[in-house]
C-alpha positions in Angstrom: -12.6 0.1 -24.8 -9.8 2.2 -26.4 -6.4 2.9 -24.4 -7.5 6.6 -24.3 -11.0 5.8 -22.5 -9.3 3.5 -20.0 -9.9 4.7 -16.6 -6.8 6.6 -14.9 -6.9 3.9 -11.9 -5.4 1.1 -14.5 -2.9 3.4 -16.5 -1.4 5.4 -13.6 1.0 5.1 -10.8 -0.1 5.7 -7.5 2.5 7.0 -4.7 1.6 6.6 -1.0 2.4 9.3 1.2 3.5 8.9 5.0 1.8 12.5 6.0 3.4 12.4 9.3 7.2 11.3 7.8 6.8 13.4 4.3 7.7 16.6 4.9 7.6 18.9 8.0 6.7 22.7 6.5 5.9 23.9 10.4 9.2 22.8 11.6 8.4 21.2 14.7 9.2 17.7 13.6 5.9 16.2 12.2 5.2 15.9 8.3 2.2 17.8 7.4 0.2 19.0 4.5 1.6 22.5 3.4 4.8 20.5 3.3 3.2 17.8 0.7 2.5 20.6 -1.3 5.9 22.2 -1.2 7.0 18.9 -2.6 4.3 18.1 -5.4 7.1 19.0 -8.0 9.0 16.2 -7.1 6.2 13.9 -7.4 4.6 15.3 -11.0 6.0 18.5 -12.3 4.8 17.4 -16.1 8.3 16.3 -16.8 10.7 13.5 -16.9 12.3 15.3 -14.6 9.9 14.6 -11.9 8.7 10.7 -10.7 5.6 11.1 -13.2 3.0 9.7 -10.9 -1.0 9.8 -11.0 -2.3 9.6 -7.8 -1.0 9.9 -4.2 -2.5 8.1 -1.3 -2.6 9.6 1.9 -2.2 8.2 5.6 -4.8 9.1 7.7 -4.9 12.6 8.7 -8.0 13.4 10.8 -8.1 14.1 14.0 -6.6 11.5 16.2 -5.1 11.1 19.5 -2.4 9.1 17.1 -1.7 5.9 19.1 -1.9 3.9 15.7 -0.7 6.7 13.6 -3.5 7.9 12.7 -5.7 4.7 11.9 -7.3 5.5 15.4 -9.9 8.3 14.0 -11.3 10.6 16.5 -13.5 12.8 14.3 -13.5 11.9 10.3 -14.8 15.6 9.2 -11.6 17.1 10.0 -7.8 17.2 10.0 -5.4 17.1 12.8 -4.3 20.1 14.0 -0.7 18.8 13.6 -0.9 18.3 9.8 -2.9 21.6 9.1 -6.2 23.1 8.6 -8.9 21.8 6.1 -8.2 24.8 4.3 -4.6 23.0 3.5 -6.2 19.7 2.7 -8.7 22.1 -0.2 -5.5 23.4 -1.2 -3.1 20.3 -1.8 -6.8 18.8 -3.5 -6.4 21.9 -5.9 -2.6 21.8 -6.3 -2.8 18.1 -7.6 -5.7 18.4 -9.7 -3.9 21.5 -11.4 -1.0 19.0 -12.0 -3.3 16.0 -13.3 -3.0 13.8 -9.8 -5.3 12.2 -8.3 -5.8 12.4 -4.2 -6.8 8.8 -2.5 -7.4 9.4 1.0 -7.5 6.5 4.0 -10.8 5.5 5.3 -10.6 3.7 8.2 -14.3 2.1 7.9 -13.8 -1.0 10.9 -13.1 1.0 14.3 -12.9 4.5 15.4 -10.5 5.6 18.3 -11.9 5.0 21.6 -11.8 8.9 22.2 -14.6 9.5 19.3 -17.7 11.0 21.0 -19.3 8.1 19.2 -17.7 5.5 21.5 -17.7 8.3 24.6 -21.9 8.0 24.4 -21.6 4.3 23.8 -19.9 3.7 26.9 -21.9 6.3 28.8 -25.0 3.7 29.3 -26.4 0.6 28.6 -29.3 2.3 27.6 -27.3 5.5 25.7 -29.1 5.4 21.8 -25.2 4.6 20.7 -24.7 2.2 23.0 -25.3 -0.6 19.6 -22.8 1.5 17.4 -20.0 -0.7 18.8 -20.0 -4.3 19.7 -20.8 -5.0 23.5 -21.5 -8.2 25.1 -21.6 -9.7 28.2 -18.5 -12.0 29.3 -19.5 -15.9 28.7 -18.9 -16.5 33.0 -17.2 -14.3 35.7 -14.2 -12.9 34.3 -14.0 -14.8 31.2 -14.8 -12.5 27.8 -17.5 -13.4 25.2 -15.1 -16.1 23.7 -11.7 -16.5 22.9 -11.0 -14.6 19.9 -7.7 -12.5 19.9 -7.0 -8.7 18.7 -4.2 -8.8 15.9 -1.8 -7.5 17.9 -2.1 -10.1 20.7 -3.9 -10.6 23.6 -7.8 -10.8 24.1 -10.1 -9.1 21.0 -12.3 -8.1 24.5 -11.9 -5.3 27.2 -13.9 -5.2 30.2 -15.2 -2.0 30.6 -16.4 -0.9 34.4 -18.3 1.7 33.7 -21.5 -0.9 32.3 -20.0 -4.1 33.1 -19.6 -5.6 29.7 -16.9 -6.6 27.2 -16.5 -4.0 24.0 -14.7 -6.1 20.9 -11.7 -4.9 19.3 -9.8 -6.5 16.6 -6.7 -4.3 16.8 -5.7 -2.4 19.7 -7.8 -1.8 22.7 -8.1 1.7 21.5 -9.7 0.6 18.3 -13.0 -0.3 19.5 -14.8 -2.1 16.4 -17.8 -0.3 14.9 -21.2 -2.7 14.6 -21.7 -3.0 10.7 -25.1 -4.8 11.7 -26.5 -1.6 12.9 -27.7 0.5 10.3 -27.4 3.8 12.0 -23.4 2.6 12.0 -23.8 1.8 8.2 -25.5 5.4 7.2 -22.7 7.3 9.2 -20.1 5.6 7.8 -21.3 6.2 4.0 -21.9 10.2 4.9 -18.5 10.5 5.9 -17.8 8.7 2.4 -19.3 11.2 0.9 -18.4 13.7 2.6 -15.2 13.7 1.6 -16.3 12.9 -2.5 -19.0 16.2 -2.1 -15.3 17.7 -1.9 -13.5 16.1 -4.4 -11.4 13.6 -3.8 -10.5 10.8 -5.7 -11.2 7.6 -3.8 -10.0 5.7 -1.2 -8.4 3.3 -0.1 -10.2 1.2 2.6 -8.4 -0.3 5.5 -9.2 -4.0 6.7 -12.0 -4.2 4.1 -12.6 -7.4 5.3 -13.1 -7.1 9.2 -16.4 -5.0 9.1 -18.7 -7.7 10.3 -18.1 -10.9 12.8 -20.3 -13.8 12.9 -23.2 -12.7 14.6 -23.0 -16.1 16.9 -19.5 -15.0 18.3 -18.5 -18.6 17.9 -14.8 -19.0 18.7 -12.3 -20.1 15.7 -10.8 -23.3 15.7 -7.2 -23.8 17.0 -4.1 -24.1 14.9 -0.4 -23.8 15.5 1.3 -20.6 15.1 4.2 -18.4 17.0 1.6 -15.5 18.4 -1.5 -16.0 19.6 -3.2 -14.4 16.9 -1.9 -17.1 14.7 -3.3 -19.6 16.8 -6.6 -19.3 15.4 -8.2 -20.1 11.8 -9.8 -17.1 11.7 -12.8 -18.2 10.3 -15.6 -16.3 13.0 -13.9 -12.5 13.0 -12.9 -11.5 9.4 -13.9 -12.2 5.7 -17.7 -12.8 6.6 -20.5 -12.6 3.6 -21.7 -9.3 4.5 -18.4 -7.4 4.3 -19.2 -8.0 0.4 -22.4 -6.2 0.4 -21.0 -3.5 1.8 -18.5 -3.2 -0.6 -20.8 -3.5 -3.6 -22.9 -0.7 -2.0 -19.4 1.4 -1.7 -18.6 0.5 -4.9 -22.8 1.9 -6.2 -21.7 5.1 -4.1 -18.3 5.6 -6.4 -19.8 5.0 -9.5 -22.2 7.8 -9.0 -18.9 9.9 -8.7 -17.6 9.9 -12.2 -13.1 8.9 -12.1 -13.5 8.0 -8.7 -12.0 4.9 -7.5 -11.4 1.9 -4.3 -8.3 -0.2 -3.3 -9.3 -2.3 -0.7 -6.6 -3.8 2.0 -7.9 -7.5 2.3 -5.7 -8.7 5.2 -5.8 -12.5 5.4 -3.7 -15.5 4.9 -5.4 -16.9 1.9 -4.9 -15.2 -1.3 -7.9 -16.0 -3.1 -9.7 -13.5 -0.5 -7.9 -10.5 -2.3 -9.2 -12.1 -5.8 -12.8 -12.3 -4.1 -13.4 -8.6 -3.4 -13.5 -7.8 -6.9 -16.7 -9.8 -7.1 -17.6 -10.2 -10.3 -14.6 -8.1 -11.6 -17.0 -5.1 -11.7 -19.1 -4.6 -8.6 -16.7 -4.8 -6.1 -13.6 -3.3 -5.4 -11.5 -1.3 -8.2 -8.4 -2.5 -6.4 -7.4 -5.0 -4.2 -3.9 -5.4 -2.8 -1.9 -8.6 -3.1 -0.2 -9.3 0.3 1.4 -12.7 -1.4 3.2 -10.6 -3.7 4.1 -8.4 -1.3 6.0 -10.8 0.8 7.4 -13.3 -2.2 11.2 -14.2 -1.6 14.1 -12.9 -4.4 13.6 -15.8 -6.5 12.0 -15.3 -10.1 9.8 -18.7 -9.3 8.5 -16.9 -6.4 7.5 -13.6 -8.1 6.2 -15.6 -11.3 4.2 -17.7 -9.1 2.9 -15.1 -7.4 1.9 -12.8 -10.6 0.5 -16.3 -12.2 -1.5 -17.1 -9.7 -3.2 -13.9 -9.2 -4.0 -13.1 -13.2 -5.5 -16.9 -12.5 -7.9 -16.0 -9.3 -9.1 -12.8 -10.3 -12.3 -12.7 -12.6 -13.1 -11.8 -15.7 -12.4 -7.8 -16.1 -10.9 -7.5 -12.8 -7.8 -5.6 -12.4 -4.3 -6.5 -10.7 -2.4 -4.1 -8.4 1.2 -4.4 -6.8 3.3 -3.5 -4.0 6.6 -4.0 -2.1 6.9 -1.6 0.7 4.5 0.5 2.6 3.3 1.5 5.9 3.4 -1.6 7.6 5.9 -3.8 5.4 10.0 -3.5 6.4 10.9 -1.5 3.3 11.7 -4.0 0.9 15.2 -2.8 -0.3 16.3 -4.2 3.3 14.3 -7.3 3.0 14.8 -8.2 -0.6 18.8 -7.0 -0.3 19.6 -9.3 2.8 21.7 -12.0 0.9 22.9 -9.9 -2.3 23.8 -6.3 -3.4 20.0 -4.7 -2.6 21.3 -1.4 -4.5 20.9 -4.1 -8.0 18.1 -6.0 -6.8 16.1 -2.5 -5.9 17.0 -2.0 -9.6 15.4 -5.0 -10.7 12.2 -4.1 -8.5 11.9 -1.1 -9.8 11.3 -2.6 -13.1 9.6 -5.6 -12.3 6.7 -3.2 -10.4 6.7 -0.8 -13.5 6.4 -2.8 -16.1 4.1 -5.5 -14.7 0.2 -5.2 -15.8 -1.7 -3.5 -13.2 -1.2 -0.5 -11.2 1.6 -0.3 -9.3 1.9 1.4 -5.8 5.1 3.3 -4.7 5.4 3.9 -1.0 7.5 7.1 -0.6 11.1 6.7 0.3 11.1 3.3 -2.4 12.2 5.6 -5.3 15.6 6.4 -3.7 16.3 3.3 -1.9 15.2 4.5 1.6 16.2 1.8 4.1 14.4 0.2 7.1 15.3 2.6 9.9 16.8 1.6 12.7 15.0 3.2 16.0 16.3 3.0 19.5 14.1 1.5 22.0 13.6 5.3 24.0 11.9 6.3 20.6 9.5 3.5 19.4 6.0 5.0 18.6 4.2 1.8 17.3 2.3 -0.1 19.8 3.3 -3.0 18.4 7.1 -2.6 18.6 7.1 -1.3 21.9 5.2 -4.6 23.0 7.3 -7.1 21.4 10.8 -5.4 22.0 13.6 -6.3 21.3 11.7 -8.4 18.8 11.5 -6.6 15.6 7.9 -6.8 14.5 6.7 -2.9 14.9 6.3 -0.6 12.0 8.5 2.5 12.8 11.2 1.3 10.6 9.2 1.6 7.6 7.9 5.1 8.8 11.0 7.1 9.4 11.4 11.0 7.7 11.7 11.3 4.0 15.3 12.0 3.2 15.2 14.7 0.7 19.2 16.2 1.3 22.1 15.7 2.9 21.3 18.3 5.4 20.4 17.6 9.1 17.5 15.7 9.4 17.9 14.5 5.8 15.9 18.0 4.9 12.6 16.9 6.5 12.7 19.2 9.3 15.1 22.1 10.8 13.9 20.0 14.2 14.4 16.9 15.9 11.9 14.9 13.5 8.7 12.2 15.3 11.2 9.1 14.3 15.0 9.5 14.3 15.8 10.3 10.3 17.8 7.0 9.5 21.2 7.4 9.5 21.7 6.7 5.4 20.5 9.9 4.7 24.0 11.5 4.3 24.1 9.2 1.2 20.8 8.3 0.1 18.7 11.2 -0.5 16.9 13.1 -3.0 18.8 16.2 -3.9 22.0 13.8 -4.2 20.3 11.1 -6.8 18.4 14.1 -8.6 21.5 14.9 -10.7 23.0 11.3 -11.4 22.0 9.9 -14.5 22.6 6.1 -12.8 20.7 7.0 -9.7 17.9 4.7 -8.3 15.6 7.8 -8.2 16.4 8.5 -11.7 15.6 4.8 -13.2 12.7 5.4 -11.7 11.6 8.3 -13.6 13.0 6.6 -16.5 10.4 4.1 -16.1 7.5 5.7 -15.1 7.6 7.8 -18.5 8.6 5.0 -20.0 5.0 3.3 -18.7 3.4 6.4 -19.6 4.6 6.6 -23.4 4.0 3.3 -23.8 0.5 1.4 -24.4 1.4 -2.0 -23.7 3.2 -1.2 -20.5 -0.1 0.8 -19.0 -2.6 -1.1 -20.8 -1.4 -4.5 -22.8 -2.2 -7.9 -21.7 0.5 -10.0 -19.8 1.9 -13.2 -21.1 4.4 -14.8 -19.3 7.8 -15.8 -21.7 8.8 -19.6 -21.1 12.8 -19.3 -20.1 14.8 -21.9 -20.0 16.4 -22.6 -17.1 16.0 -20.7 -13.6 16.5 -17.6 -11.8 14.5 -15.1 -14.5 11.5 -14.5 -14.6 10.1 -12.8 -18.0 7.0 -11.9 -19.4 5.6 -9.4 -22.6 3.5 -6.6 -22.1 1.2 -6.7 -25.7 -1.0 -4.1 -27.3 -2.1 -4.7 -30.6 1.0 -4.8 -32.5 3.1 -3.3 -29.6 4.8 -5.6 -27.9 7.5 -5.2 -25.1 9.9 -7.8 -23.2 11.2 -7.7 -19.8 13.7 -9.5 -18.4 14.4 -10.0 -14.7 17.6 -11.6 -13.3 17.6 -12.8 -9.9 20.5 -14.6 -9.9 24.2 -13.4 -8.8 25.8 -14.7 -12.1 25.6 -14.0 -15.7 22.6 -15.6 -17.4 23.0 -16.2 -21.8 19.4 -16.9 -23.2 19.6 -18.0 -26.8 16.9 -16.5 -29.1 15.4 -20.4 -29.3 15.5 -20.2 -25.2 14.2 -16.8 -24.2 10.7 -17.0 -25.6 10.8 -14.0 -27.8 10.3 -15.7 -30.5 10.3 -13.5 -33.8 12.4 -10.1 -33.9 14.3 -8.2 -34.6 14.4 -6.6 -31.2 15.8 -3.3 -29.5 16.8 -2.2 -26.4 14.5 0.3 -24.6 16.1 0.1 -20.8 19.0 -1.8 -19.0 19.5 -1.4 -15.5 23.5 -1.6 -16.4 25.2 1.9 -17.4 27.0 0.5 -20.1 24.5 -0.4 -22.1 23.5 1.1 -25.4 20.0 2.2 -25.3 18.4 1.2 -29.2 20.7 -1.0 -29.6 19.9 -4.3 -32.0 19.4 -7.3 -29.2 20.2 -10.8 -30.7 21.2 -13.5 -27.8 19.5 -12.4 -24.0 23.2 -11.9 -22.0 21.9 -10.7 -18.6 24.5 -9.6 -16.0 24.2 -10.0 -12.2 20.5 -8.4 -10.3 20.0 -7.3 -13.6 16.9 -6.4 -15.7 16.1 -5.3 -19.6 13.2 -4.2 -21.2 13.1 -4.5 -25.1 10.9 -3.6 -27.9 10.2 -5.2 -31.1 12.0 -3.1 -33.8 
């Protein structure tokens, strides 16, 4: 297959939109769609001047009574009064297309909220026709539930319900009562809604908790293990990653491929990685995408991110596709977490390359290309379930959520009123309209390198082959396309690194420079000996 008929999914960028934190058109402090198109030019303009992506990903957006920000879905055939109408959603859909991006919507496949009128006739009777669609069972002895699995977020997986005096399973919150994949009714529903949403043109999607759809039909409880939560406490081997989730992904994936450029990213949420390599089947039945959570959370160290990339080009089969993260939705933003024993302005730097120049598709969560920081949200104003339940223990998500800053101006621009989540207090300083017209900005290597990605074959498209450095803290690789080739560096280190030509694994030259996270640098410029400064990357072409 030729670079040019590669499909869009493994040459673009995909940029994941917070719809309630993006950008408030409405002012009255939620994000909402209008306002994502308000802001398209910022994402893809056609220009270098713009971030140059291919695709955005949105956040759930139907109608919900938003306890999990949206991921509790009260009706999927519509969109929340508080983001817009579906006539804004058929807009946006038409703006991006204009502008060549692709729209990947959420599709929350595992649970409903428990205010869907699904659930509401489930609960109605025993004998209600919907009373299967969800997963009721009767407690193993007085007071005790069906067995002792636990919900993610702590506490029991069961809920007694009064009303017919049995247990309803829920993996996640109590509000999140878990749909019975077993059923087919359930299965039928869940695929019109699917294509539903593909009859009117979007993109793809990307499926939350791919693999919690079905649960051993025996309810047998997991073994024990040790752990800080009770969740932990279990090998989860009984209430996630069972054989059937599989089928139902390679029926998805039969749906998608009857939809010409569509696509699936799959959230695999586990703690072994080769599940994530496993839901791309064979490497062409199964998922298009599958996010890496092990990359995700790798430590600043160049043996931790090499590792990582290694040992997922080894898991995944044969024509199967890598993607890569570092901050979204439920991740503490990862210039806070990577930056916590160094100067995280040069290590988001040295991210920023790294995630645009690795093979595979990368996904930017929005907020990364300026630096945003984890917020910092006082107790009164926690939203997430989570965080509000384990205060002052700081394991909730509205840090990573907080407004967009796009200016200096109150609110950070989002809104010209008090915002969902208290704007984080950087935004005087880090912002869009202040990093639009510097030249060193974060926002502007960024655009730098996403054009770079696009005008280059081997970064979109070449095979990866890691470089054999000498000595620690980098971690290098080339990107290699017939007889394109390209070389990226990555310093982790605080101190200056020399490679030698003999010690870098370039091998023959000569070489030029293409892009230096350091100002002074002289871009074309003949390369002999590697000389790499502090949190500092290069990327280099063969002359």
């Amino acid at each position: 297959m030729s670079v040019e008929d590669l499909p869009w999914w493994k040459k673009g960028i995909v940029y994941e939109i917070l719809v309630r934190s993006f950008a408030d058109s409405d002012n009255d402090g939620i994000g909402d769609i209008r306002g994502i198109i308000e802001r398209l030019d910022h994402l893809n303009d056609g220009t270098p001047r713009s971030l140059g992506v291919d695709a955005i990903w949105l956040s759930p957006f139907y109608r919900s009574p938003m306890v999990d920000c949206g991921y509790d879905v009260a009706d999927y055939y519509s969109v929340d009064p508080a983001y817009g109408r579906m006539s804004d959603f058929d807009e946006l859909l038409s703006e991006c297309h204009r502008r060549g991006i692709k729209v990947i919507i959420d599709m929350i496949l595992n649970h409903t909220s428990d205010e869907h009128a699904w659930f509401a006739e489930s609960r109605s009777s025993r004998d209600d026709p919907k009373r299967d669609w969800y997963i009721w069972r009767d407690g193993r002895a007085p007071g005790k539930p069906p067995n002792r699995w636990k919900a993610v977020v702590e506490g029991s997986a069961w809920v007694f319900d009064e009303m017919t005096g049995q247990y309803y399973y829920h993996a996640f919150l109590p509000q999140q009562p878990d749909l019975n994949w077993r059923n087919p009714e359930v299965r039928k529903a869940m695929f019109d809604v699917c294509r539903f949403w593909l009859d009117r043109g979007v993109d793809g999607f990307r499926l939350d908790l791919v693999n919690f759809l079905h649960e051993d039909e025996r309810l047998r409880d997991n073994p024990r293990k040790v752990g800080w939560r009770t969740y932990e406490m279990q090998r989860h081997l009984y209430d996630r990653s069972q054989p059937e989730d599989h089928e139902v992904v390679r029926e998805l994936r039969g749906m998608l491929d009857s939809y010409p450029g569509t696509m699936m990213v799959g959230e695999v949420y586990t703690d072994t990685s080769k599940d994530a390599a496993d839901y791309y089947g064979r490497g062409d039945d199964e998922l298009h995408l599958s996010f890496y959570l092990d990359f995700a959370e790798a430590k600043w160290s160049a043996e931790s991110f090499r590792r990582s990339v290694d040992d997922y080009e080894r898991m995944m089969p044969k024509g199967a596709w890598p993607c890569y993260y570092l901050s979204n939705h439920d991740l503490v933003r990862h210039v806070t977490r990577l930056g916590k024993h160094g100067d995280a302005g040069a290590r988001a730097r040295v991210a920023a390359v790294m995630m645009l120049t690795l093979r595979g598709t990368p996904f930017l969560y929005c907020g990364e290309e300026i630096g945003m920081p984890q917020g910092r949200i006082p107790r009164q104003r926690l939203k997430d379930p989570i965080g509000i339940k384990w205060w002052p223990v700081p394991v909730g998500r509205d840090g990573e959520r907080t407004p967009m800053q796009w200016s200096s101006e109150r609110f950070g621009g989002f809104s010209e009123v008090e915002p969902w989540l208290p704007v984080d207090g950087s935004y005087t300083r880090t912002n869009v309209a202040s990093q639009d017209s510097d030249p060193g900005s974060l926002l502007n290597l960024y655009r730098r390198l996403a054009w770079l990605r696009r005008d280059r074959p081997s970064l979109h498209a070449g095979d990866y082959r890691p470089l054999d450095v000498r000595g620690g803290g980098v971690f290098a690789y080339a990107r290699e396309l017939g007889e394109e080739r390209v070389a990226v560096f990555l310093n982790f280190k605080p101190g200056r690194v020399v490679l030698e030509p003999g010690s870098s694994g370039l091998g023959e030259g000569p070489w030029r420079l293409l892009l230096s996270t350091r100002a002074d640098r002289v871009t074309g410029a003949e390369v002999g000996a590697i000389e790499l400064g502090p949190d500092e990357a290069l990327v280099l072409e063969r002359a």
